[in-house]
VOGU-3710 file (C-alpha; in Angstrom, 3 decimals, decimal comma):
1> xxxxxxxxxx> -27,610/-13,569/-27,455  -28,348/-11,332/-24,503  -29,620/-12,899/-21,138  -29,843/-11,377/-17,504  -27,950/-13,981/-16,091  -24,733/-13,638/-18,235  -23,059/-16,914/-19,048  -18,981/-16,753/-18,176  -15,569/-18,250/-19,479  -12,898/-19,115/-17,731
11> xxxxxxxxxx> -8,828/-19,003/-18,977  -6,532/-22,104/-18,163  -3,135/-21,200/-16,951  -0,012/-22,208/-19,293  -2,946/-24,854/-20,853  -2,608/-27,513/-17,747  -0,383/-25,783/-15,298  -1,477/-26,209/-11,897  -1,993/-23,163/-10,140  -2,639/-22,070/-6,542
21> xxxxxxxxxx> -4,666/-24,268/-4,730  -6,055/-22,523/-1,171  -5,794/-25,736/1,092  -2,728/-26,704/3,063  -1,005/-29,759/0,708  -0,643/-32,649/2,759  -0,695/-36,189/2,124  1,586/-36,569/-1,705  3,968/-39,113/-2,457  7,485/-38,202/-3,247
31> xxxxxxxxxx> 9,371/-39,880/-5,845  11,372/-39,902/-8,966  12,377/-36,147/-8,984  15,359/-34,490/-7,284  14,108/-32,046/-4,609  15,490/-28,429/-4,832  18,200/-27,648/-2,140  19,874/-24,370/-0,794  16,570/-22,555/-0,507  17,116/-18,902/0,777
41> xxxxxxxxxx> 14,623/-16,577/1,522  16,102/-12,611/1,606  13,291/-9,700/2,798  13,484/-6,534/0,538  10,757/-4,213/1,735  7,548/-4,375/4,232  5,894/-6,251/1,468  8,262/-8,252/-0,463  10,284/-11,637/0,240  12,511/-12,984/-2,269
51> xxxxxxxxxx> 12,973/-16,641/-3,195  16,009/-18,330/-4,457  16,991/-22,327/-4,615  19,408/-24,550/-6,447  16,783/-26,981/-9,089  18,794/-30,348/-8,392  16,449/-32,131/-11,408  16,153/-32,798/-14,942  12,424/-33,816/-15,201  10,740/-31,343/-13,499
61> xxxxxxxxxx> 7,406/-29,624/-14,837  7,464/-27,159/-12,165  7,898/-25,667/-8,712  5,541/-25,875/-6,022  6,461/-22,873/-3,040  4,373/-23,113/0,214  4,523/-20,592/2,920  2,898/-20,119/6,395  3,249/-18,034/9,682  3,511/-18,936/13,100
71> xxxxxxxxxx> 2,442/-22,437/13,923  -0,135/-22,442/11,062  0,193/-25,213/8,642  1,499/-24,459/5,124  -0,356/-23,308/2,464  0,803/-23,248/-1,501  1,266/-19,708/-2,659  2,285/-20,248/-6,321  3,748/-22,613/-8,705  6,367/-21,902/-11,275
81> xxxxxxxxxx> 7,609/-23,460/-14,184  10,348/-25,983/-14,670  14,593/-24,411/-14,352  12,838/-21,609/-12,378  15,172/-20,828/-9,624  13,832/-17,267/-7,957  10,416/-15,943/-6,620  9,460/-12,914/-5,187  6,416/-13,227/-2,822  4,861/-9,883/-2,678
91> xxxxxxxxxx> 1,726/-8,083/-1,238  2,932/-9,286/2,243  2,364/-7,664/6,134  5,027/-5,416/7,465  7,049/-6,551/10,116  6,136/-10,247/9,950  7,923/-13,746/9,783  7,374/-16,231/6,725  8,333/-19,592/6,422  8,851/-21,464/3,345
101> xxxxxxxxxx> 9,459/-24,916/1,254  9,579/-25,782/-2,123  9,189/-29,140/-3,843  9,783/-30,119/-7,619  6,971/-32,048/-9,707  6,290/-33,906/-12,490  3,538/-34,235/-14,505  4,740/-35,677/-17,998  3,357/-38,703/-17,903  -0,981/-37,794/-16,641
111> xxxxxxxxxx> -0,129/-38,301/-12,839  1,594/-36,041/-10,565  5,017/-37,328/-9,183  6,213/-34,909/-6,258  10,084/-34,801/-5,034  10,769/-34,362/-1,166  10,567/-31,154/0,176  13,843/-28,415/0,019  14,710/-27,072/3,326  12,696/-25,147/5,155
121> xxxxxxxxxx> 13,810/-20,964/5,550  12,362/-17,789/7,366  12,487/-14,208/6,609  10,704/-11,100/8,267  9,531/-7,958/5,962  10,560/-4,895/6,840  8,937/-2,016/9,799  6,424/-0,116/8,389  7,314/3,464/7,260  8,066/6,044/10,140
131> xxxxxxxxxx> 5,676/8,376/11,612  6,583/12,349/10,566  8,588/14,700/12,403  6,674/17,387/14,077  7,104/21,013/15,318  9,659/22,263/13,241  11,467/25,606/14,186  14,039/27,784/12,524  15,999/30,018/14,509  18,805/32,109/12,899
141> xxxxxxxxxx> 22,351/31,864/14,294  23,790/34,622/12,007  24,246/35,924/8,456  25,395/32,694/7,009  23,702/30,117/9,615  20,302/28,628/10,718  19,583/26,083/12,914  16,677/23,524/12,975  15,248/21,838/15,507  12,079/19,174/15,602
151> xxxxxxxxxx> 10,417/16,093/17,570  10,887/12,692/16,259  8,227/10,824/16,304  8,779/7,402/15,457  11,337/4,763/16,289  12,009/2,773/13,764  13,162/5,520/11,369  17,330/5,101/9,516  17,495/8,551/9,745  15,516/11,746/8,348
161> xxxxxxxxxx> 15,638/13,982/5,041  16,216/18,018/5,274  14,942/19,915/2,371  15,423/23,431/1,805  14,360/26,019/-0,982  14,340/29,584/-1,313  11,239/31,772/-1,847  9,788/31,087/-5,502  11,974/28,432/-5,817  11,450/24,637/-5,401
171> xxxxxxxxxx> 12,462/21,736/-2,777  15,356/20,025/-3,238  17,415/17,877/-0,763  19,397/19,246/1,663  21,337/16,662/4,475  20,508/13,538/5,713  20,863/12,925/9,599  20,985/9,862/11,372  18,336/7,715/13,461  17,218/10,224/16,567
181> xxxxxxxxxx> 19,119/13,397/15,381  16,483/16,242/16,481  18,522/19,316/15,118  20,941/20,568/12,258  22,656/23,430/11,411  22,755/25,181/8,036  26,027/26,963/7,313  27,268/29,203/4,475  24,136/30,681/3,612  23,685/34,255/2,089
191> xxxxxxxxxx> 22,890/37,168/4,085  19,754/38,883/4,623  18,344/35,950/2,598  14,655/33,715/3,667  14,796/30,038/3,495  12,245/27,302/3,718  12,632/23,866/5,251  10,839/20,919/5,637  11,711/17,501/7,701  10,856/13,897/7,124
201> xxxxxxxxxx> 12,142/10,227/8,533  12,969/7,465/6,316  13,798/3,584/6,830  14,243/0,578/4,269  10,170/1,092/4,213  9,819/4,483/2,020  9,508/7,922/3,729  7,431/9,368/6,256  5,122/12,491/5,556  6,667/15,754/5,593
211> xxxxxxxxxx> 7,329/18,135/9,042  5,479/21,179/9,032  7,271/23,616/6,670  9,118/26,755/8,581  11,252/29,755/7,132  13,404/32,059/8,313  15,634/35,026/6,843  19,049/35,684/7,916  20,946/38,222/9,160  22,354/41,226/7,225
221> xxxxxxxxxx> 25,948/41,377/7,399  27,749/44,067/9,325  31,206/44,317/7,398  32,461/44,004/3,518  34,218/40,556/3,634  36,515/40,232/0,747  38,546/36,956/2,361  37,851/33,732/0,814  36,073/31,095/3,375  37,309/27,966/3,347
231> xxxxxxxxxx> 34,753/24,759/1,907  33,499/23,077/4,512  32,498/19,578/4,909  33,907/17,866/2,377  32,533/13,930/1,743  33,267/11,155/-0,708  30,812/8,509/-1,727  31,625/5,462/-4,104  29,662/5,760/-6,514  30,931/2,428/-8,880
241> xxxxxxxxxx> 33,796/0,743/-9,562  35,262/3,594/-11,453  33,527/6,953/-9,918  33,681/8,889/-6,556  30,945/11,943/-5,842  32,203/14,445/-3,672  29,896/17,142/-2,215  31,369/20,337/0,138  30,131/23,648/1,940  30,796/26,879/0,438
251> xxxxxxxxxx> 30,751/28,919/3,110  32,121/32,036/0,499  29,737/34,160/-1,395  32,393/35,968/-3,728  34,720/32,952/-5,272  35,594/32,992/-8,574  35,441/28,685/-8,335  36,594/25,709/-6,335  39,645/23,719/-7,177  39,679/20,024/-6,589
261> xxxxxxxxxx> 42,656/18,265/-5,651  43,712/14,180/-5,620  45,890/12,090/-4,388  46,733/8,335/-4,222  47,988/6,300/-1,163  52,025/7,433/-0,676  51,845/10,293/-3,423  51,261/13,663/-3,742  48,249/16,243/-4,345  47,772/17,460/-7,519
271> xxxxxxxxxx> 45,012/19,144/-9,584  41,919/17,356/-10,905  39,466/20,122/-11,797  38,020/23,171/-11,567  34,500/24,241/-10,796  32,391/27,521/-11,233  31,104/29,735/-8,119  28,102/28,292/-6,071  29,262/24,614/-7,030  28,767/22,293/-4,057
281> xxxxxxxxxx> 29,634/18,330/-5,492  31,985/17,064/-7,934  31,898/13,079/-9,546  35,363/12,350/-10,506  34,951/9,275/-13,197  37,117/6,744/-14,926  39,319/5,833/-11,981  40,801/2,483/-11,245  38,477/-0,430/-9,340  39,540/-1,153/-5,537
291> xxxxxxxxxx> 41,395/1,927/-5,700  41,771/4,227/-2,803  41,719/8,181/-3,858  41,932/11,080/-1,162  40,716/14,560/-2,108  40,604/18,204/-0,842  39,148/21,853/-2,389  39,481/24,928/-1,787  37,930/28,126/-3,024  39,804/30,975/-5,572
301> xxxxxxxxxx> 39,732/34,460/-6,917  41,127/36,756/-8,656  42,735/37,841/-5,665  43,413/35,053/-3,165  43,380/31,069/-2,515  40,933/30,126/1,046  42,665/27,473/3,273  41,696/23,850/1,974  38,906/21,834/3,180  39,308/19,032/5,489
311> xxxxxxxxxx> 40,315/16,055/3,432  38,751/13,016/2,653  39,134/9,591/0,869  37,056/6,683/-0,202  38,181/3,439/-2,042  36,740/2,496/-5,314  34,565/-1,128/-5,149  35,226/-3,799/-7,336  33,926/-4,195/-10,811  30,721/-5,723/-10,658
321> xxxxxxxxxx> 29,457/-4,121/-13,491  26,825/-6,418/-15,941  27,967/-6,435/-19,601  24,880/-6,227/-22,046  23,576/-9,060/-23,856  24,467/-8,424/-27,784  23,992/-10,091/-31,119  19,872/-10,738/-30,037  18,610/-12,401/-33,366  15,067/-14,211/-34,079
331> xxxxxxxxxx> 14,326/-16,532/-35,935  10,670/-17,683/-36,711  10,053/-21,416/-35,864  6,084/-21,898/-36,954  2,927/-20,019/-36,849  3,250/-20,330/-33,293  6,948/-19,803/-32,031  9,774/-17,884/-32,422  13,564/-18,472/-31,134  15,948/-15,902/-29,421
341> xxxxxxxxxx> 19,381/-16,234/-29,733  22,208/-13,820/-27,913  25,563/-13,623/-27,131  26,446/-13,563/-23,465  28,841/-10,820/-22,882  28,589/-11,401/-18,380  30,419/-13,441/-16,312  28,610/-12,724/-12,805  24,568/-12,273/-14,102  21,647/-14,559/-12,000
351> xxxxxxxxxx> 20,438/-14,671/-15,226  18,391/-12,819/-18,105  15,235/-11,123/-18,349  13,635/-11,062/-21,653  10,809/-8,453/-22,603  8,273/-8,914/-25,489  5,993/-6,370/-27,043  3,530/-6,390/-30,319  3,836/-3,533/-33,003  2,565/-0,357/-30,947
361> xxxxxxxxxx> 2,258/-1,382/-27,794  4,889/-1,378/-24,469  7,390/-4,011/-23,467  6,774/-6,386/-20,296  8,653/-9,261/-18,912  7,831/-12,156/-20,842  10,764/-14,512/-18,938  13,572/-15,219/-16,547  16,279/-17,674/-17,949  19,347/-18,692/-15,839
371> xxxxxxxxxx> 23,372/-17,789/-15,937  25,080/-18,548/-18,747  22,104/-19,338/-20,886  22,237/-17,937/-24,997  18,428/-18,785/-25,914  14,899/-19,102/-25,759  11,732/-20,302/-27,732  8,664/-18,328/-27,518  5,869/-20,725/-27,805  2,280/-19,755/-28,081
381> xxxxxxxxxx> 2,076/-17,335/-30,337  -0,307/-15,924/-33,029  0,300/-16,963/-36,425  1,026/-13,380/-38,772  2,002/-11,904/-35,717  4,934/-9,061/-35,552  6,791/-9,576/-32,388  9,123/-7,601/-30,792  12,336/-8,475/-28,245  14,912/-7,928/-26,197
391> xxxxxxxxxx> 17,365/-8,991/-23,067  19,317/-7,603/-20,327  21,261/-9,526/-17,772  20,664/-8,903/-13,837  22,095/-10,134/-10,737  21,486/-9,158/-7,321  22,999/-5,785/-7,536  22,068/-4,243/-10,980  21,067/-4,828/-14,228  22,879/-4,611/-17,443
401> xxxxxxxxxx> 21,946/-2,259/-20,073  19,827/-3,513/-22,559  20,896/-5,784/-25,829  19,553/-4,511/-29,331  16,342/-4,957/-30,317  14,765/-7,777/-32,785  11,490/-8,615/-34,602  9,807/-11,313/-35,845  6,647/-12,368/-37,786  5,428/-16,011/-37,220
411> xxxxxxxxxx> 4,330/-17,640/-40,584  0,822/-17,417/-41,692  -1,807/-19,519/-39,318  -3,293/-22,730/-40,970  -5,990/-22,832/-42,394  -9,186/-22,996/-39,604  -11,360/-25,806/-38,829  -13,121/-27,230/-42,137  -16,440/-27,547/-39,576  -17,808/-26,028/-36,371
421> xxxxxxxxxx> -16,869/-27,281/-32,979  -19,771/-28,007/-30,515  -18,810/-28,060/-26,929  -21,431/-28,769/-23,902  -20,839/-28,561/-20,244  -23,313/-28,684/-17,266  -23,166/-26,139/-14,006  -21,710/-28,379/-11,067  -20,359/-31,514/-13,777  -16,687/-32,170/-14,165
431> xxxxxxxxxx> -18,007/-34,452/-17,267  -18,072/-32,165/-21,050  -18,292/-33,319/-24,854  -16,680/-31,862/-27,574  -18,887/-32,854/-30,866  -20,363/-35,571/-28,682  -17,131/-37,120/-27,536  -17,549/-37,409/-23,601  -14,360/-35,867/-21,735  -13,697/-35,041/-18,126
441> xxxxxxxxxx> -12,384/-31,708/-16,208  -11,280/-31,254/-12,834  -13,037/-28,127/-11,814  -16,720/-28,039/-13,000  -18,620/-24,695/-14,256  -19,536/-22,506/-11,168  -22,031/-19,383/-10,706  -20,482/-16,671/-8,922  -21,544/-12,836/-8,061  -24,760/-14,079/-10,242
451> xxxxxxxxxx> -22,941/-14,640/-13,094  -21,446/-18,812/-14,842  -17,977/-19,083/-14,677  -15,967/-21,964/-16,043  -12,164/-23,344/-16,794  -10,962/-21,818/-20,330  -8,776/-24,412/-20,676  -11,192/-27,126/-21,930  -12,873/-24,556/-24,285  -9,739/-23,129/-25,387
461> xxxxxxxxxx> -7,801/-26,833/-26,463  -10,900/-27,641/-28,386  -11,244/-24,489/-30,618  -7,404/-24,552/-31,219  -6,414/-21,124/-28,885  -3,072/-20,922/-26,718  -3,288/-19,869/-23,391  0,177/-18,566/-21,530  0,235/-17,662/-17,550  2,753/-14,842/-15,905
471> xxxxxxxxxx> 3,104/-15,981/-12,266  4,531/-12,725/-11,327  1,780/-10,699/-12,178  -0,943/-13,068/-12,370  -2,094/-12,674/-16,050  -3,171/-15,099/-18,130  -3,297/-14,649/-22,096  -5,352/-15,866/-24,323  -4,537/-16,289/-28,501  -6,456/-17,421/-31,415
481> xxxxxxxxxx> -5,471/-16,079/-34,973  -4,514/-12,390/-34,596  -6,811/-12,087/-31,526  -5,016/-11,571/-28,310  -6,605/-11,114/-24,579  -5,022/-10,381/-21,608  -6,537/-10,754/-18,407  -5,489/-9,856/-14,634  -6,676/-11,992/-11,580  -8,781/-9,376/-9,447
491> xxxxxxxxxx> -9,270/-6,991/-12,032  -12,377/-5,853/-13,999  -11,186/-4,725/-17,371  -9,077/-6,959/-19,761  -6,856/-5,928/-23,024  -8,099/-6,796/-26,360  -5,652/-6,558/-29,069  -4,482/-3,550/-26,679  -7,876/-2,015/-26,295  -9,052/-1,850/-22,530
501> xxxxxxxxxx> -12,902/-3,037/-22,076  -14,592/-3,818/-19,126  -15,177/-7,883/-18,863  -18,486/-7,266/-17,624  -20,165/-4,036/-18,516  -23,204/-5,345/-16,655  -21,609/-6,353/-13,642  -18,125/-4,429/-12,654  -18,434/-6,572/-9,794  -16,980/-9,803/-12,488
511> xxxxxxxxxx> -13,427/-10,018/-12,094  -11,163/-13,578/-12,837  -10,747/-15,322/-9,926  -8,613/-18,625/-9,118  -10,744/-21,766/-7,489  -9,574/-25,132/-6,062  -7,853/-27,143/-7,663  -6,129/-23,289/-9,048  -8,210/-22,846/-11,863  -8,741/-19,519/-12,971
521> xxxxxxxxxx> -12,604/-18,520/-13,639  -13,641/-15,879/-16,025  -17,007/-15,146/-17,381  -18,344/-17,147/-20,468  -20,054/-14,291/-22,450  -16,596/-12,230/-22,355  -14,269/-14,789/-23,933  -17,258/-15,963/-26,391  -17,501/-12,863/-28,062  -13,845/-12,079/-28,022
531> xxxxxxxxxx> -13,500/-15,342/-29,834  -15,582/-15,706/-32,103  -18,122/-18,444/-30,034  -21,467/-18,853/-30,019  -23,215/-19,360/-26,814  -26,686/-20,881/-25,530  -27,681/-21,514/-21,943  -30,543/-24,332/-21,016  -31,583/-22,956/-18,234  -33,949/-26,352/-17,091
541> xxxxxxxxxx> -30,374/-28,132/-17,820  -28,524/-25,695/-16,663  -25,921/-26,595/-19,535  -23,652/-24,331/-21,345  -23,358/-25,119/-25,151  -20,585/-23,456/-27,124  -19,662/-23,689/-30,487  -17,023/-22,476/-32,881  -17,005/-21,039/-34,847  -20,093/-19,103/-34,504
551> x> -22,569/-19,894/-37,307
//
C-alpha cells in the first residue's frame, strides 16, 4: 500500500541491548557486579583512541564506556557486550584530550544492576597531517650528484619523503629525512641523465601533499672511468625476529654485482650473497632472534674488487611472531546457531578475531574473543543457511596468518506460524498489542524527516526474526528465514540478501538513526516489505497496524 507519508521500521540492537543513550548518565545504583579495573586508554592516529580493561566479573551483560573533554560532564559513547575487554573510539578531533570510564551491568534478571565505575584515563589523538613542502629546486653538483633544496612548511611533521623517477618512468621512494631537514643530496647517479623529484612531510597523521615537482639532468662526464666506486651508505633495518634489510649507494655504473658480507659479534667476515648490477638493498632471512649481525658490500668485475662500504650492524628482535589458529571445525547446533571450534597454536595473542561470510559474498568481523579461548557459538542465524568461517589471532603488534576455512548449514527452519500475527502501535505511545495482548516499549513510534519511525525490536520478537548489532561499525542485522538485511546507522542504502537498495527511494534523506534511550529507528515501509508484513496507517489514530504474515 503506497501513501505520501511513508510509514517506517525500526531494528533493535542484539534484541534488548542497550545502546547509546545521548545524555550524561548520572544518578544509577551500583551493586552486585565487579567493576572493570586497569582501564588504559592508548591514541593511535588523529582520529582513533583505543580502549583496553581487565572484566573483574562473572555476571555481566555488558560494558558501558563514557567519555568527555575538558570539564564537560560524561557522556556514554557505546556499550559492548559481556567478556569484551577492548574498544576503539574512532571518528575523533585531532590533537585533543579524552577522558574515559567504564562500568559493568547487568540486566538478567528485567532491572538494570550497574557495578562502580573503573578508573578514570586520558589520551590525546594525534597532530593533524603536515602542511606540504614548497619551492623545490634542483641544482646539479656533477655527473653523478644533485642536490635538493625546499621550505618546510609545517611543524609538526616526523620527517619528509623524497621521491625520484626518471623521464617516462614512474615515482618511487627515494630517502627519508628527518623533522626540519630542508636539503639532500643525491649521489651515484648516471651521467648526462634528467631526473624528477618531488617532496612531502609526514607524521603519525598520514602524509602531507606533494612539493612542486622539479628536474634536472646531470652532467656529462669528462673521462672513461673504468675503477670500481665503492657502495655508499650502507643501512640495516630489523625487519623480524629472523630478517635484516639492508639498502646501499652504488655510486659505480660498470659493476658486474655487489657482494655482501656478515659477521657475528667476535668472528670473522665471510660471504653471504651476491647481487646483480644496479642492485641497491638486500633482506638477509632465517637468522637467529636477539641476534646481533654486522654487514659490509662492496662492488666487483671482471677486472677489480671497489673498497668496502662502511659497515653496519643491527640486532635481530625477539620472536613475537603469532602462530595461526588451526584445526577450525563447525558444527551446526539448530536452525539458528552454529559452533566454532580451533586449536590455539599462540602463546602471546590479545585474543581472536573471527570473520563470517554467506556463499558469494565477502568476509567481515563477526567477533573478538579473548587469549587462550578455543570456541564460539554463532547465535542468530537463518535456518538453511550456508555459512562460512574463519580465525586469526592478534595482539598489539601483528596478526597471525589466518586458520583454514570451514562451512556450515544450519538445519532446516521450523515450520512458520500456523496463523497471522497482528501487531498495533500508536505515534507518541510506549503501550503496543500483539493479537490484542497489551505490551509496553520504552521508546514510542516517532515521525522524523516526514517519514514514522519505530523500534524493530518489538516487531521483530513477535514475528519470530533475530536481530544482531556490530558496535564497531554500527550495523544492525536483521534475519527471518533465508532473508537477511543489513543496515548502517547514517547511511541511506541497506543490503538485502547482498543486493544494495536504497531504504527510501522516496526520501534519500531516511537514514537509521539511534534515539534516547539508544534505540535505533528505521523506516516502517522498508523492513515491511523486506519481511514479508503488511502495513496500514490510521491516520485519525495515528496507529500503525502490522501483520504477519501478509495476507
Amino acid at each position: 500500500m503506497r501513501r505520501t507519508n511513508s510509514i517506517l521500521l525500526v531494528l533493535a540492537l542484539m534484541c534488548g541491548l542497550l545502546l547509546i543513550s545521548a545524555q550524561a548518565v548520572s544518578g544509577e545504583v551500583s551493586a552486585g557486579v565487579n567493576p572493570p579495573t586497569a582501564l588504559k586508554a592508548d591514541a593511535v592516529s588523529s582520529s582513533q583512541i583505543n580502549l583496553t580493561w581487565t572484566d573483574n566479573a562473572s555476571n555481566e551483560s555488558g560494558f558501558i564506556i563514557e567519555r568527555k573533554t575538558g570539564n564537560d560532564a560524561y557522556n556514554r559513547i557505546n556499550i559492548v557486550p559481556e567478556n569484551s575487554t577492548i574498544f576503539a573510539d574512532t571518528g575523533l578531533a585531532a590533537n585533543t584530550t579524552y577522558k574515559y570510564r567504564v562500568k559493568a551491568y547487568n540486566n538478567t534478571v528485567g532491572s538494570f544492576v550497574y557495578s562502580d565505575y573503573s578508573n578514570e584515563v586520558n589520551a590525546t589523538t594525534n597532530d593533524t597531517k603536515p602542511a606540504a613542502p614548497s619551492s623545490l629546486s634542483a641544482s646539479v653538483q656533477s655527473s653523478t650528484s644533485i642536490k635538493l633544496t625546499w621550505t618546510d612548511n609545517s611543524g609538526n611533521e616526523t620527517g619528509f619523503k623524497i621521491e625520484r623517477k626518471l623521464s617516462g618512468g614512474s615515482y618511487s621512494q627515494l630517502k627519508t629525512v628527518s623533522a626540519n631537514t630542508t636539503s639532500y643530496t643525491d649521489t651515484g647517479l648516471s651521467s648526462s641523465t634528467k631526473y624528477y623529484y618531488k617532496v612531502r612531510a609526514y607524521n603519525d597523521a598520514g602524509d602531507s601533499d606533494y612539493s612542486n615537482e622539479v628536474n634536472a639532468t646531470t652532467n656529462t662526464a669528462t673521462t672513461n672511468d673504468t675503477t670500481l666506486t665503492a657502495p655508499s651508505k650502507l643501512s640495516a633495518s630489523v625487519q623480524s625476529a629472523t630478517s635484516i634489510k639492508l639498502t646501499w649507494t652504488d655510486n659505480s655504473s660498470n659493476e658486474t654485482g655487489f657482494k655482501i658480507e656478515r659477521k657475528l659479534s667476535g668472528g670473522s667476515y665471510s660471504q653471504l650473497n651476491k647481487v646483480s648490477a644496479n642492485t641497491t638493498s638486500y633482506t638477509d632471512t632465517g637468522l637467529s632472534s636477539s641476534t646481533k649481525y654486522s654487514y659490509r658490500v662492496y662492488a666487483y668485475n671482471s677486472s677489480s674488487n671497489s673498497k668496502y662500504s662502511n659497515e653496519v650492524n643491527a640486532t635481530t628482535t625477539n620472536d613475537t611472531t603469532l602462530a595461526a589458529p588451526s584445526k577450525l571445525s563447525a558444527s551446526v547446533q539448530s536452525a539458528t546457531s552454529i559452533k566454532l571450534t580451533w586449536t590455539d597454536n599462540s602463546s602471546n595473542e590479545t585474543g581472536f578475531k573471527i570473520e563470517r561470510k554467506l556463499s558469494g559474498g565477502s568476509y567481515s568481523q563477526l567477533n573478538m574473543v579473548s587469549a587462550n579461548t578455543t570456541s564460539y557459538t554463532d547465535t542468530g542465524l537463518s535456518g538453511g543457511t550456508k555459512y562460512y568461517y574463519r580465525v586469526y589471532a592478534y595482539n598489539s603488534s601483528s596478526n597471525s596468518k589466518y586458520s583454514n576455512e570451514v562451512n556450515a548449514t544450519t538445519n532446516a527452519a521450523a515450520t512458520v506460524i500456523a496463523k497471522a500475527t497482528v501487531i498495533k502501535l500508536a505515534i507518541d505511545k510506549s503501550t503496543f498489542s500483539v493479537n490484542d495482548q497489551l505490551k509496553t516499549m520504552d521508546t514510542a513510534p516517532v515521525i522524523r524527516e516526514n517519514r514514522t519511525l519505530l523500534p524493530i525490536r518489538y516487531i521483530a520478537e513477535s514475528i519470530g526474526a533475530s536481530v544482531t548489532w556490530g558496535a564497531s561499525d554500527k550495523k544492525a542485522t536483521v534475519s527471518l528465514n533465508n532473508k537477511v538485511i543489513e543496515l548502517w546507522i547514517g547511511k541511506n542504502s541497506a543490503l538485502v540478501n547482498g543486493q544494495y537498495m536504497l531504504i527510501d527511494a522516496g526520501n534519500p534523506d531516511v537514514t537509521p538513526i539511534i534515539i534516547q534511550p539508544g534505540r535505533t529507528m528505521l523506516p516502517l515501509r522498508f523492513i515491511s516489505e523486506c519481511l514479508g508484513c503488511k502495513v496500514d496507517w490510521d491516520h485519525n489514530k495515528k496507529e500503525i497496524t502490522v501483520t504477519y504474515p501478509a495476507p
